[in-house]
C-alpha positions as CSV (number, residue, x, y, z in Angstrom):
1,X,63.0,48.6,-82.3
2,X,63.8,51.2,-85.1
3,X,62.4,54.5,-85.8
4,X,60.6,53.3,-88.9
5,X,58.6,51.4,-86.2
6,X,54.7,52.4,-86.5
7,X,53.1,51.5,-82.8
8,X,49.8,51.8,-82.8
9,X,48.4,52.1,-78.7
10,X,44.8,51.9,-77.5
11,X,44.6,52.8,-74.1
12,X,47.1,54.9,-74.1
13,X,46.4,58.1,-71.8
14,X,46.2,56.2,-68.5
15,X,48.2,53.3,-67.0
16,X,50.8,51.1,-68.2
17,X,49.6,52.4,-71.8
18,X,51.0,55.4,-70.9
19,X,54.2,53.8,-70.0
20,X,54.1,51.7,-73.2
21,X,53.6,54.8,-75.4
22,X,56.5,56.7,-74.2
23,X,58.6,54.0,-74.1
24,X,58.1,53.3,-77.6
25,X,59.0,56.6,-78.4
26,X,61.7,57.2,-76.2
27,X,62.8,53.9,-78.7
28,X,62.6,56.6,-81.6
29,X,59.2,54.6,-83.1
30,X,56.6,56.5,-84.4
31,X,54.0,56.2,-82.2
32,X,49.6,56.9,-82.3
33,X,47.8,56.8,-79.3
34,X,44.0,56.4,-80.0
35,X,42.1,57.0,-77.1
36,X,39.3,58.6,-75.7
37,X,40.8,61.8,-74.8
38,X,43.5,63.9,-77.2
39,X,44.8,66.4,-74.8
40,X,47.2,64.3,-72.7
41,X,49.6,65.8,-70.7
42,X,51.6,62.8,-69.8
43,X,52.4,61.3,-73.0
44,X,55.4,62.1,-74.6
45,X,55.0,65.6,-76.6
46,X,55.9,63.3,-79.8
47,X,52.8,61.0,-79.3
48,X,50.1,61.5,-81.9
49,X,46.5,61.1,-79.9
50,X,43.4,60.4,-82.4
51,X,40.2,60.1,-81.1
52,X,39.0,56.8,-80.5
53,X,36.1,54.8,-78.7
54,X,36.8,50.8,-79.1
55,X,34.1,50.0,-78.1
56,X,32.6,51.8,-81.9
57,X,32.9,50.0,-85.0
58,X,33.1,52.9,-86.9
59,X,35.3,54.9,-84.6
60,X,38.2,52.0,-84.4
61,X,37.7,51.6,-88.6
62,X,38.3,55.7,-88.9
63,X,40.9,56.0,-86.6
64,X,43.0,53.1,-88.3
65,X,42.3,54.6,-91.7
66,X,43.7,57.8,-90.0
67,X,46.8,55.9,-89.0
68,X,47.5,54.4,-92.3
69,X,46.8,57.2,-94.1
70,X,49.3,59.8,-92.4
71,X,52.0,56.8,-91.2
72,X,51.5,54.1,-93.5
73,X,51.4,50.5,-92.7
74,X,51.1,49.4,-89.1
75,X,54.2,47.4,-87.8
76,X,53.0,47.0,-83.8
77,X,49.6,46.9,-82.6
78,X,49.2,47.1,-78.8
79,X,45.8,46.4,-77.8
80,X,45.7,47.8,-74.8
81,X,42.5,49.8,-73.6
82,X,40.3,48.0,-70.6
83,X,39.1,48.7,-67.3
84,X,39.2,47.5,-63.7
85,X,35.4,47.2,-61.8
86,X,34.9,47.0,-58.6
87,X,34.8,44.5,-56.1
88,X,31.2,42.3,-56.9
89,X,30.5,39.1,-55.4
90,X,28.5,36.3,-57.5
91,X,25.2,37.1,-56.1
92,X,25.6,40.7,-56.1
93,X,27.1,41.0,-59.8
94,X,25.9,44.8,-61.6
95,X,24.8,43.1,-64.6
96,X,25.1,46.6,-66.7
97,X,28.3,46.5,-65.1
98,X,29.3,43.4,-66.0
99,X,28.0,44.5,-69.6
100,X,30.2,47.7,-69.6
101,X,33.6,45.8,-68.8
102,X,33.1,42.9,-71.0
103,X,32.4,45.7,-73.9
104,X,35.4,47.8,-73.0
105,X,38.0,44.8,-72.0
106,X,36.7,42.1,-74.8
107,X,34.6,43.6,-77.0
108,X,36.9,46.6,-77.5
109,X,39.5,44.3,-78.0
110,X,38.0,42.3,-80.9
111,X,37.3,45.9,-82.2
112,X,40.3,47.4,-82.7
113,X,41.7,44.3,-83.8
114,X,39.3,43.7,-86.7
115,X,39.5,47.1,-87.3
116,X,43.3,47.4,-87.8
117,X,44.2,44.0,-89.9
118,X,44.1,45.5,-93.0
119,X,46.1,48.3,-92.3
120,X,49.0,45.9,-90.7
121,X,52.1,45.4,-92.6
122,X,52.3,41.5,-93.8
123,X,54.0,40.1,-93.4
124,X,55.9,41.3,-90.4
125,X,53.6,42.7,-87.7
126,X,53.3,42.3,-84.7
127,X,49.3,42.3,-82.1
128,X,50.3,42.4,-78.5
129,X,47.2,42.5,-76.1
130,X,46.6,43.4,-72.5
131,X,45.8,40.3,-70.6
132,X,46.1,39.6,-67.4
133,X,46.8,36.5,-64.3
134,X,43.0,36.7,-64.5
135,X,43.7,35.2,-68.3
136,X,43.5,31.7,-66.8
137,X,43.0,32.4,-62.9
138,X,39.7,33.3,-61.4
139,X,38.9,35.8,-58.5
140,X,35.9,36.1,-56.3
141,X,35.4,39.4,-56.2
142,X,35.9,40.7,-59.9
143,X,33.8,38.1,-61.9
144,X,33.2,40.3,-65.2
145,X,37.4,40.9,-65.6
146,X,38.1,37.4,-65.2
147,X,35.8,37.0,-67.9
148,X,36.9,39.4,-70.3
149,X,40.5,38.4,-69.7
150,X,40.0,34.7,-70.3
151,X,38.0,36.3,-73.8
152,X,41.3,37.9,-74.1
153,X,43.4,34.5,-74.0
154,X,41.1,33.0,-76.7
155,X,41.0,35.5,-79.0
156,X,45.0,35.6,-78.8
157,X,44.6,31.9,-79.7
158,X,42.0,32.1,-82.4
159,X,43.9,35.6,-84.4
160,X,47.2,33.9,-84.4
161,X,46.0,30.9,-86.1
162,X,44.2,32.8,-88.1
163,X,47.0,35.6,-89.1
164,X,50.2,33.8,-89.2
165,X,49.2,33.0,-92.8
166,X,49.6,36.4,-93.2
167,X,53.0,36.7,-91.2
168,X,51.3,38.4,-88.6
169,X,51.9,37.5,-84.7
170,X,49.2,37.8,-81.8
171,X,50.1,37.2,-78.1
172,X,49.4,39.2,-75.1
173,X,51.0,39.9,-72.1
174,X,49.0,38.8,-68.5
175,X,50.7,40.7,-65.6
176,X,49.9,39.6,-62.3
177,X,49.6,42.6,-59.5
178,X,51.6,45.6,-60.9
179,X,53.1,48.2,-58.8
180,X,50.7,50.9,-60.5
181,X,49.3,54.4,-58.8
182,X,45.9,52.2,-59.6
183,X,46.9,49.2,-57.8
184,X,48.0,51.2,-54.5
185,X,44.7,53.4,-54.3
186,X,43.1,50.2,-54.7
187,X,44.7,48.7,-51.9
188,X,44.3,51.6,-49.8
189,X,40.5,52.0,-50.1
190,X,40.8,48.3,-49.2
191,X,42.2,49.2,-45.9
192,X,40.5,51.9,-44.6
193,X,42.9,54.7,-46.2
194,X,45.9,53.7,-43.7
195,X,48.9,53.6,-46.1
196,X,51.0,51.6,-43.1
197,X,48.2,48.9,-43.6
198,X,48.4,49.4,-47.4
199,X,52.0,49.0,-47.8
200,X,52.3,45.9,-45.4
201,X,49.6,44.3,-47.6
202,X,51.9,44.9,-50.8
203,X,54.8,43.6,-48.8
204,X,52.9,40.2,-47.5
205,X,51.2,40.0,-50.9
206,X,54.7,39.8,-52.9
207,X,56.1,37.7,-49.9
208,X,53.1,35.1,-50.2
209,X,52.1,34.5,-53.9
210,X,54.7,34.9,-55.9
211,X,58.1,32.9,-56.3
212,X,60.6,35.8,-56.5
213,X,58.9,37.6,-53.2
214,X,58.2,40.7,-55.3
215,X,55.4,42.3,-57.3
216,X,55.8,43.4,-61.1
217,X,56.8,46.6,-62.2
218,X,55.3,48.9,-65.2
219,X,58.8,48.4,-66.8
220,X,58.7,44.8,-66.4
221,X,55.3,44.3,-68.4
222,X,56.8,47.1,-70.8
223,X,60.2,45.2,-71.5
224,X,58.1,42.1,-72.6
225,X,55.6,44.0,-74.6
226,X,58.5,45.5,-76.4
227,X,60.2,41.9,-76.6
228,X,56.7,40.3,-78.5
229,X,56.7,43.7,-80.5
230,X,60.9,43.4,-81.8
231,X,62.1,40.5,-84.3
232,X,63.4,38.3,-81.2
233,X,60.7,36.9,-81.0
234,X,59.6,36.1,-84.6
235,X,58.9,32.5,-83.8
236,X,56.6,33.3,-81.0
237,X,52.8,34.0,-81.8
238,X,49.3,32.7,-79.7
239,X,51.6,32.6,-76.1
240,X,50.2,34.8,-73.2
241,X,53.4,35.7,-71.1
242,X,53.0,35.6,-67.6
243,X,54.6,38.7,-65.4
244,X,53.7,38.1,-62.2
245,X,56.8,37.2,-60.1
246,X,55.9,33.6,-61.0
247,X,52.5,33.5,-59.1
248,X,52.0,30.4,-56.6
């Protein structure tokens, strides 16, 4: 990447957005976080924050305008702002629940997406999303994820089509398990706060599902954001890249 880079990053105060956003300008890009907090302390000092809810028309449309008008055109897009629920089976499925993460994970998505073509450069610019495993694999327990992440994996589909006449590539990355401070409090609620019993769950978890006996790191899904953001890989646009360890 090069420091006339623009990287525009929704989600970016928590998480592997967090990661993404530093990274980016660690790279020397110029890079926006729009969010719904602007005081972060753990973005890099360099990080511009706007104001943004995703899940608002009109606050994705400002916020872009914002971008645009202070940084210009937008050469990276990382879609990136979603939310994890908790474990629901089928019949006992929060319906305003299920309504809050499809709006935040897929509707949010669509958002800032629609919100920010105009201001992309075209030709040349590059949409990566957040997907996810659960982009084309189902779980029991998290039924209103799965379906926001499969929205995910269509919309990928449907934008590229769309915006390659534009020049403009869209393809998200869909990380398995990722060794995140999320994904270990998770799995040490799930067993009973005991962090032996939480770390031998990892340990048979990477042993048992994937084909390189390991779980994904934050740097692995941020080297293959960065490589869908760069020029190598200008032929590449509607692909959702799998980073799960090569899940069996």
């Amino acid at each position: 990447m090069t420091n006339s880079k623009v990287v525009v990053v929704t989600g970016a105060n928590s998480g592997i957005g967090t990661s993404i956003a530093n990274h980016f300008s660690e790279s020397g890009c110029r890079v926006i976080s729009l969010d719904l907090k602007t005081d972060s302390k753990i973005l890099n000092s360099d990080v511009t924050s706007y104001l943004c809810d995703v899940t608002s028309e009109s606050s994705a449309i400002e916020a872009m305008k914002q971008v645009r008008n202070e940084f210009g055109p937008i050469d990276v897009l990382i879609v990136n702002a979603g939310v994890v629920p908790s474990w629901q089976s089928t019949e006992n499925i929060d319906v305003e629940d299920f309504d809050r993460v499809m709006r935040i994970n897929l509707l949010g998505s669509v958002i800032s997406l629609k919100s920010a073509v105009t201001h992309l450069r075209a030709p040349g610019a590059s949409v990566v999303m957040t997907g996810s495993i659960n982009s084309w694999k189902g779980d029991p327990n998290i039924a209103s994820y799965v379906a926001s992440k499969h929205g995910i994996a269509g919309l990928v589909k449907s934008a590229a089509m769309d915006l390659g006449k534009r020049g403009i590539r869209v393809n998200a990355v869909a990380p398995g398990a990722v060794l995140t401070d999320a994904l270990r409090k998770r799995v040490l609620d799930r067993n009973d706060n005991d962090a032996s019993k939480a770390e031998a769950y990892l340990e048979n978890l990477a042993a048992t599902t994937t084909s390189l006996g390991r779980i994904a790191t934050i740097a692995d899904v941020v080297n293959a954001v960065e490589f869908l953001a760069s020029n190598k890989s200008e032929a590449i646009t509607g692909q959702l890249i799998h980073i799960d360890g090569g899940v069996l």
